[in-house]
Backbone as numpy.savetxt, mean C-alpha at the origin, in Angstrom:
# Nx Ny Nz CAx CAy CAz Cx Cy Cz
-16.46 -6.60 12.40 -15.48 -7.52 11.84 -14.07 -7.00 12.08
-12.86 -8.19 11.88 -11.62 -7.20 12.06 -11.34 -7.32 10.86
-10.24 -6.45 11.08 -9.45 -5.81 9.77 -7.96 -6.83 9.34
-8.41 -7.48 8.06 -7.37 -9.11 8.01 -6.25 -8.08 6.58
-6.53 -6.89 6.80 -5.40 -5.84 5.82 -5.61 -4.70 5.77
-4.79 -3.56 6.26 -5.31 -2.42 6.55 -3.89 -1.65 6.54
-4.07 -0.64 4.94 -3.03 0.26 4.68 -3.70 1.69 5.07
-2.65 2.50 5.15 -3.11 3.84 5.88 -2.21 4.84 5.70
-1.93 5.62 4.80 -1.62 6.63 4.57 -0.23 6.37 3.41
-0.35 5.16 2.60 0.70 4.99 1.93 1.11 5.75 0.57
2.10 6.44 1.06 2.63 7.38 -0.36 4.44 7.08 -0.42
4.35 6.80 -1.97 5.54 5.81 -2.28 6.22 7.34 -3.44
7.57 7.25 -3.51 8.17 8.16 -4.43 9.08 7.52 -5.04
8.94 7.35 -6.35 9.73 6.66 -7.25 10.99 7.67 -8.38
12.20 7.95 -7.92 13.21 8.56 -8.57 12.49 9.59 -8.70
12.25 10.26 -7.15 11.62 11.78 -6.62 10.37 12.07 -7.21
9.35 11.30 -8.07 7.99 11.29 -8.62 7.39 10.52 -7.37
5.82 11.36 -7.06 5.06 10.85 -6.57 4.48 9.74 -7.46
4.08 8.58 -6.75 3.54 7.39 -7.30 2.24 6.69 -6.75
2.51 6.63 -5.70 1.06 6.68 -4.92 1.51 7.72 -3.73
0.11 8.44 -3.45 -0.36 9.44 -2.25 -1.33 9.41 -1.62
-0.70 8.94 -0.39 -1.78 8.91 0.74 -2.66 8.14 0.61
-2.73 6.44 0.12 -3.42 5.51 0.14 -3.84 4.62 1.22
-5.20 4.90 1.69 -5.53 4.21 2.46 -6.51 3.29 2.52
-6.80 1.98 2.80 -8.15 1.09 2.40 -7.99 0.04 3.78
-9.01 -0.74 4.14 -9.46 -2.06 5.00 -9.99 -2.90 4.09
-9.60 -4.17 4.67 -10.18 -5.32 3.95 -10.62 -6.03 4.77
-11.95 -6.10 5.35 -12.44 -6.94 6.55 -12.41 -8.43 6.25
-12.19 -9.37 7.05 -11.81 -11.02 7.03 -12.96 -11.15 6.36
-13.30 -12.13 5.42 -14.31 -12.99 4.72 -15.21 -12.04 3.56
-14.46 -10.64 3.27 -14.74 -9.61 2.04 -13.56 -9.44 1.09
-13.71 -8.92 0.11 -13.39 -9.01 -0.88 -12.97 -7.30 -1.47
-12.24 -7.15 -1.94 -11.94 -5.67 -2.25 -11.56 -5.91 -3.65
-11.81 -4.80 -4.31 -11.41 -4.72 -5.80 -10.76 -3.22 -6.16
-9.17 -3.05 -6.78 -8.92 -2.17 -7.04 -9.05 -1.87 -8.64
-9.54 -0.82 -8.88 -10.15 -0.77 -10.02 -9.81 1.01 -10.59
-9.20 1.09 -12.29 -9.05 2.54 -11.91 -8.05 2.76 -13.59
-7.61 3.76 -14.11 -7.24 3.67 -15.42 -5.64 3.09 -15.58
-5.20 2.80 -16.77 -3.97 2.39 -16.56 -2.80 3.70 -16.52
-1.71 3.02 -14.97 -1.09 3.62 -14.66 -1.20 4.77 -13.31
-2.21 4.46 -13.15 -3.14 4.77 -11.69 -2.71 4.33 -10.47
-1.98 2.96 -9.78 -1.06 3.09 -8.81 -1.71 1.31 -8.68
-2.29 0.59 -9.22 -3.16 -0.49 -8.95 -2.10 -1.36 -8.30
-1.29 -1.95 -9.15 -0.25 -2.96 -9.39 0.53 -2.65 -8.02
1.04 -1.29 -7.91 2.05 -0.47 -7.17 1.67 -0.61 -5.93
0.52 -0.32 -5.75 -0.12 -0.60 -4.24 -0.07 -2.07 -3.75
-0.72 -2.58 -4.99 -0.08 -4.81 -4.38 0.98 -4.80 -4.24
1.80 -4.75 -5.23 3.55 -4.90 -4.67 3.95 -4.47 -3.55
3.46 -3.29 -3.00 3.59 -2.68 -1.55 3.21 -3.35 -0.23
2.12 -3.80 -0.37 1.20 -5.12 0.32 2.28 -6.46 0.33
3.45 -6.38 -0.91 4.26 -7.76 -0.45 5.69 -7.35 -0.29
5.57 -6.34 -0.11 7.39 -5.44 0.31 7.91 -4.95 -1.21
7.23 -5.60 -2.03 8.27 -5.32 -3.27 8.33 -3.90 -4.39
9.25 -3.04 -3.55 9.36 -1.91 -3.80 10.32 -1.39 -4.84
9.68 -0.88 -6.09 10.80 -0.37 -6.90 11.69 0.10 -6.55
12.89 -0.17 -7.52 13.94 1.00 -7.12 14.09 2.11 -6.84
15.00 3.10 -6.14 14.98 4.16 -6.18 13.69 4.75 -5.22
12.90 3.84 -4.50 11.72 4.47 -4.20 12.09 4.70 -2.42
11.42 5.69 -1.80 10.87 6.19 -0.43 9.33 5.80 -0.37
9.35 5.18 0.77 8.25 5.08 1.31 7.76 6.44 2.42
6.93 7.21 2.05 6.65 8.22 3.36 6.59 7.74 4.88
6.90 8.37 6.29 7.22 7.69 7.10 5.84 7.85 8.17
4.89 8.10 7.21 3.67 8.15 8.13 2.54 6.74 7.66
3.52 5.98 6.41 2.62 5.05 5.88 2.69 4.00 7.05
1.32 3.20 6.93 1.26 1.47 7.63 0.75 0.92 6.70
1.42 -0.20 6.48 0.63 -1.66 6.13 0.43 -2.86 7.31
-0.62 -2.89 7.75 -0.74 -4.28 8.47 -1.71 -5.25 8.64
-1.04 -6.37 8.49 -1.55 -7.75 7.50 -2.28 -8.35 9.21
-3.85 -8.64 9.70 -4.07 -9.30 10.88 -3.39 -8.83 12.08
-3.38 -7.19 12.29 -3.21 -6.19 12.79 -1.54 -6.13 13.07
-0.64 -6.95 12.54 0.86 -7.13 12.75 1.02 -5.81 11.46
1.90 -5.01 12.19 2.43 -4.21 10.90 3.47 -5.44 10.28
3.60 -4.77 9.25 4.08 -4.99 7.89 5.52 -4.21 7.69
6.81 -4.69 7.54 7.95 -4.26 7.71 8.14 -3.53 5.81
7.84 -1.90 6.16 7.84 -1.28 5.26 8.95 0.18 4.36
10.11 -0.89 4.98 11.21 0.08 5.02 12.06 -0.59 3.72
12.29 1.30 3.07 13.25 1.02 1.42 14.28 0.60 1.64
């Protein structure tokens, strides 16, 4: 199958705190993924990332990809 979302190595730093590290997952076309995990764990943080919408103050590491139907994903703070 291909890959219809595929992040890879995303680590986000929020006012110099790590926030997410080194997140990587696939979401093959016609499956379903579930992020699941305690509160304050990076859940939310990782979707918002998936739609550009990046807290303030934050760096994106420059080894992360997001790309949506193999088009990267314009992932610059």
């Amino acid at each position: 199958m291909t890959a219809m979302l595929e992040i890879s190595h995303l680590s986000l730093d929020v006012s110099g705190k790590r926030i997410l590290d080194d997140v990587s997952l696939c979401v093959e076309k016609g499956r379903t993924l579930a992020l699941i995990g305690e509160s304050g764990s990076g859940k939310s943080t990782t979707a918002l990332s998936i739609l550009g919408l990046f807290p303030n103050n934050s760096r994106i590491d420059e080894h992360s990809t997001i790309a949506l139907e193999g088009r990267a994903l314009p992932i610059d703070d």
